[in-house]
C-alpha positions as CSV (number, residue, x, y, z in Angstrom):
1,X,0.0,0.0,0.0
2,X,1.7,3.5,-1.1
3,X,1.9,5.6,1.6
4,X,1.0,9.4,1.4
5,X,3.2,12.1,2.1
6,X,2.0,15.5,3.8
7,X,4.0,18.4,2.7
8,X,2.8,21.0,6.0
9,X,4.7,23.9,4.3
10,X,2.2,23.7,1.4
11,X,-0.8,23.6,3.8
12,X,0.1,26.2,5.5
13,X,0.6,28.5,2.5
14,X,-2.3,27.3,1.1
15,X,-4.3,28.5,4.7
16,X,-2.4,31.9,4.7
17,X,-3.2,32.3,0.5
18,X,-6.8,32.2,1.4
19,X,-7.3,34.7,4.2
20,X,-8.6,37.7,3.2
21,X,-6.2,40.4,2.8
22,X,-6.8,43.8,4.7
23,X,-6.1,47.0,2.0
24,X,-3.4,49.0,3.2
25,X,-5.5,51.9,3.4
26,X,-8.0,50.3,5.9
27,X,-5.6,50.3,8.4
28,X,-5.3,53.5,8.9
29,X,-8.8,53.9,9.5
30,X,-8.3,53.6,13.1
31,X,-5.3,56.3,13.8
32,X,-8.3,58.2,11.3
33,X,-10.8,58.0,14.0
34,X,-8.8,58.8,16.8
35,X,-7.8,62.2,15.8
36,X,-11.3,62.8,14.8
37,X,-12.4,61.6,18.8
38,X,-10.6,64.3,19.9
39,X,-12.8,67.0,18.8
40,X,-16.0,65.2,19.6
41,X,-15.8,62.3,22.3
42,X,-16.7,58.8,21.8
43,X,-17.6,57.9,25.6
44,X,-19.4,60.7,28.0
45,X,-19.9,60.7,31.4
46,X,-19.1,56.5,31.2
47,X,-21.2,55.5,28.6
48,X,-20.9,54.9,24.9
49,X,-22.4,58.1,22.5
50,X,-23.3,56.3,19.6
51,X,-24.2,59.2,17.9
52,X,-20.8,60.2,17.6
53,X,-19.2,56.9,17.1
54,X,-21.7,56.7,14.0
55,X,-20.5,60.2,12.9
56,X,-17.1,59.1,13.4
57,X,-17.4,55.8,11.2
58,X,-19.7,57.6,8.3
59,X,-16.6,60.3,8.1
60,X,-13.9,57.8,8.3
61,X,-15.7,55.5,5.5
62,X,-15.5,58.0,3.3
63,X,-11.8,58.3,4.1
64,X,-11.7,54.7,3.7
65,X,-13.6,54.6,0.0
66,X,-11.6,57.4,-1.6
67,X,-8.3,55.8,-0.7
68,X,-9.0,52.0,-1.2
69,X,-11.3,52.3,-3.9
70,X,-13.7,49.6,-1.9
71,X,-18.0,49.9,-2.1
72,X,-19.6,51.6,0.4
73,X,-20.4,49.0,2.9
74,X,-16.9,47.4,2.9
75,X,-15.9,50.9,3.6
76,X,-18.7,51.4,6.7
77,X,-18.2,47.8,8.1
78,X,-14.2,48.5,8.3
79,X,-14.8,52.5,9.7
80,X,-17.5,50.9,12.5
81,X,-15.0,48.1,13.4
82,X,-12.5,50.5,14.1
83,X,-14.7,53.1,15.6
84,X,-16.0,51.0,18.0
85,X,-12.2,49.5,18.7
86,X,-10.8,53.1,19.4
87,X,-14.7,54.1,21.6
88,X,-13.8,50.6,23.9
89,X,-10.4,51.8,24.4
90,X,-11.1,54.9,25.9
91,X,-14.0,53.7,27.7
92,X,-11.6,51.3,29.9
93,X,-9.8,54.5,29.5
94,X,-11.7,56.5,31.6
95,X,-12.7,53.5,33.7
96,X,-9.5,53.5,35.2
């Protein structure tokens, strides 16, 4: 009986060759929304203001869509990920 060999280099390229890749540009989305945080707060008094954190994300989408040349939602899901990254950071912030 032939026996199979298992080549784990070529598995593991294969896993990392099929993970989405991030566009450079979407990275940035995050030092985006912190500089625009500082004007209008993300967390008051404690609690979350989702009113600006929406503000925040719609502004930093469009950022996002000019500079990555991605539709609108991929653009809004990336900006609310990182919005809400960057409004849970200075809640424990403040919580400490």
């Amino acid at each position: 009986m032939p026996y199979r060999t298992v080549s784990w280099t070529r598995i593991d390229r294969a896993g990392r060759d099929s993970r989405p890749t991030i566009p450079a540009g979407m990275r940035g989305a995050r030092a985006l929304i912190q500089l625009g945080a500082r004007t209008r707060p993300l967390v008051v008094a404690g609690r979350y203001d989702r009113a600006a954190i929406m503000a925040a994300a719609c502004k930093a989408a469009t950022g996002i869509q000019e500079r990555c040349g991605v539709s609108r939602a991929e653009a809004m899901s990336s900006a609310l990920k990182a919005t809400w990254q960057v409004a849970k950071a200075a809640h424990r912030a403040t919580a400490h």
